[in-house]
N, C-alpha and C positions, 0 to 999 in steps of 0.2 A: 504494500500500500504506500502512495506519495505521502502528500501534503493532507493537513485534516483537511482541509475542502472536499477532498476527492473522497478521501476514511467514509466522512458522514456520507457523502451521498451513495457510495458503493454499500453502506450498510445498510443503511434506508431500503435501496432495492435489494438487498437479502431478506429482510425483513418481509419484504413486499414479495417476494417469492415464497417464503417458507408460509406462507398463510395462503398462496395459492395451492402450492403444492399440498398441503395438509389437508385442507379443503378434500382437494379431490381423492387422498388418501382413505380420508374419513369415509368420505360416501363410498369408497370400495369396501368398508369395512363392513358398512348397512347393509351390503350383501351377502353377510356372511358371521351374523349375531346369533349360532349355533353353540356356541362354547364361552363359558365365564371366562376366560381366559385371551380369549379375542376382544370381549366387550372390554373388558379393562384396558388391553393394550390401546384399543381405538382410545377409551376415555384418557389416556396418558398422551396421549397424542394431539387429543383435542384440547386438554389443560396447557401444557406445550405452547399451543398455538396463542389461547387466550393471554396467558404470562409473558410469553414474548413481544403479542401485540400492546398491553400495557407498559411493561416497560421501554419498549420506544413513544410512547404519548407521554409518558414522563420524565425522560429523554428530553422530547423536544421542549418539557416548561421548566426546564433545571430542578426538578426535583432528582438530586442525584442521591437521595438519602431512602425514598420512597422505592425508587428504583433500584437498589441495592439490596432491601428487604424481600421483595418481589424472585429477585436473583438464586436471593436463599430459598425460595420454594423451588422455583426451579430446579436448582442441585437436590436438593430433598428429595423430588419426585426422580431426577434420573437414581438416585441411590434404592430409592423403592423398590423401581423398575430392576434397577439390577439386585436385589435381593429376592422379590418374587421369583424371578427366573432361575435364582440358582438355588433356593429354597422350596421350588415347586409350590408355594403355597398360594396360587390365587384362589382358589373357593376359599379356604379360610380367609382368607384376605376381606371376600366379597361379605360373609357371614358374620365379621366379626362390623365390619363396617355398616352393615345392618342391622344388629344389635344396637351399636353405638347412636346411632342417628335416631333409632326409633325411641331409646332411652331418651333421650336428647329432647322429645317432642313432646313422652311422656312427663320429662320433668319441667318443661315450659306449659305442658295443662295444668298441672297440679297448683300452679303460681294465680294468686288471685286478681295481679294484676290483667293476667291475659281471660279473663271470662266472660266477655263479652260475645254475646251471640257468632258475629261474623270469627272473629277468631278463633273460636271452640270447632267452627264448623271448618276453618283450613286446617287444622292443628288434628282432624280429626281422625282417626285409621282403621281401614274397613276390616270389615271381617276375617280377611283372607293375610291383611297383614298383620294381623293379631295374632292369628292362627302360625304365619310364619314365625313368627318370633319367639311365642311359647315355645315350638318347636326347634328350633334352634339353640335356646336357652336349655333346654334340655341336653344336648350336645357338648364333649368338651371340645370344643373347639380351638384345634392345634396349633394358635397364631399368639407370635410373640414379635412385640412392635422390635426392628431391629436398634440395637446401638451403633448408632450411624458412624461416630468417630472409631470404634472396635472394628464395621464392615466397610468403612473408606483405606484401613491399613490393608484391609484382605485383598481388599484391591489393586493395590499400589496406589490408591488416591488420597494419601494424606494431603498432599497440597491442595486439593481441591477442597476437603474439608477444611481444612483451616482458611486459606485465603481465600476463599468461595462462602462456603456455610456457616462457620462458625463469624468472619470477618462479617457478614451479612446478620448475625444477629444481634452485632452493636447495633444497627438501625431497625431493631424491631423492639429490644428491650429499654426501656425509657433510659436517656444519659443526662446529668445538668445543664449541658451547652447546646441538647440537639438540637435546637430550634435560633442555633447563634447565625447558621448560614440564611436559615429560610427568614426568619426576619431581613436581614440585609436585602435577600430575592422579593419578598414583598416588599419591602418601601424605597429601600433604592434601586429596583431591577436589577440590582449583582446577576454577574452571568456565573456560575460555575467556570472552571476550569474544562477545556474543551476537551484534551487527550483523556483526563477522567472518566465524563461520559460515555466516548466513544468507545472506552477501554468496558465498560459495564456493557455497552451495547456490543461490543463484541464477543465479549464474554459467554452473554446471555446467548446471541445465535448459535456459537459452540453447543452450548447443553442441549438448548431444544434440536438442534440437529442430530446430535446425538442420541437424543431423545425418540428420535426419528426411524433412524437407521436400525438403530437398537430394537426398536420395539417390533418395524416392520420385517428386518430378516426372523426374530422372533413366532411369528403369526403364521400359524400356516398359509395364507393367503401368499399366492408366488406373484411376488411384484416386479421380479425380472429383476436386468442387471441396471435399467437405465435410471433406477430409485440409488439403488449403489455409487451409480457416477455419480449422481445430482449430487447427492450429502455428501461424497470424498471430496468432489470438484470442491467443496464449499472447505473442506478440511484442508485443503491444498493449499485454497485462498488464505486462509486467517491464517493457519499455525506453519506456512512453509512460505508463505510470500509470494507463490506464483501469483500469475497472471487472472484476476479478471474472470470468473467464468460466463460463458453466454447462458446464462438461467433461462434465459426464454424458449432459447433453441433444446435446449436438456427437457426442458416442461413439454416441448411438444412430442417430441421423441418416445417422452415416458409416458407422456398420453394414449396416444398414436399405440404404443403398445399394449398396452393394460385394456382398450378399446378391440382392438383386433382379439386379444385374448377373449374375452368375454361375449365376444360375436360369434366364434369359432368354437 
């Protein structure tokens, strides 16, 4: 990469690619929502998209602190992804995560703030998810949340723990000065630091990329080799310096393919 003129705008259109691309990802996935194990991958894929697409809008208004927090899910979620997969645990995964959420809803009815007709009636769970959960709760359910810094050494990814996830939860957990930069952003328009940014927005398309590639040779679903180019072409770009890739021309190749497949 040159000059940041060129950094921002080459990321900008990765950005802007990796949400087309995922896009049509996703909807290959809708074709083929037979297995827990596929629907998670799609929904890690579609969180990806949404994460990344926030942290370039906050990007562009200098929130470099909000975006940085954001960051840390991101790395979170590829670490999941890679623990599901070498843990084999996605149904527990999915049944523990529905327990959780139904508890969650149960104990915002119990609250007498929320007893107001319309609210009792969204908060409410029919029969059959009742029925799920009892049943489920009956179950030991084999799922133990990982220790992320313990499963980032198994990896070789201490550094992305530390200087990725744990650096990122200085900006979630409250500090005395964090609000020293955004004041100055709000009343004097202070810009951030530019290579900073860029550096967060670079950062971030590595994971969801990763995110990408990871999840999709993962999925039974055969996406071919030209899903493979698209995410190395992009690894080439940020971690090796090459050249630029034609994302447009890679999008249509990989279309063009996954289309002939599915006609044929």
């Amino acid at each position: 990469m040159s000059n940041e003129k060129d950094q921002k705008k080459e990321l900008i259109e990765l950005v802007d690619s990796y949400k087309r691309i995922t896009r049509f990802v996703i909807l290959i996935f809708e074709n083929d929502k037979s297995e827990t194990k596929q629907i998670i991958l799609r929904n890690f894929i579609a969180k990806s998209h949404s994460l990344l697409n926030s942290i370039s809008i906050l990007i562009s208004e200098n929130q470099e602190g909000e975006a940085m927090a954001l960051y840390r899910l991101l790395i979170e979620r590829y670490f999941y992804l890679e623990y599901l997969e070498q843990k084999n645990k996605y149904q527990e995964f999915k049944d523990w995560s529905y327990i959780k959420t139904f508890e969650s809803r149960n104990n915002t009815r119990s609250k007498s703030e929320f007893n107001d007709s319309m609210t009792k009636d969204y908060l409410k769970d029919s029969p059959e998810q009742i029925r799920k959960y009892q049943d489920l709760k009956k179950k030991n359910i084999d799922w133990i949340e990982p220790k992320l810094e313990k499963f980032a050494k198994e990896l070789n990814l201490s550094f992305l723990y530390s200087m990725g996830y744990d650096l990122g939860s200085s900006f979630i957990h409250p500090r005395a000065d964090e609000g020293y930069w955004d004041a100055l952003r709000i009343v004097n328009n202070d810009q951030s630091i530019e290579f900073r940014k860029l550096n967060i927005l670079k950062n971030s398309v590595l994971i969801a990329n990763s995110i990408l590639i990871y999840a999709t040779n993962k999925s039974s679903i055969d996406f071919g080799r030209f899903l493979n180019l698209y995410c190395n072409s992009i690894f080439a770009y940020l971690n090796e310096g090459k050249e630029f890739p034609k994302l447009k021309d890679i999008e249509k190749v990989f279309y063009g393919s996954i289309l002939h497949k599915f006609e044929t």
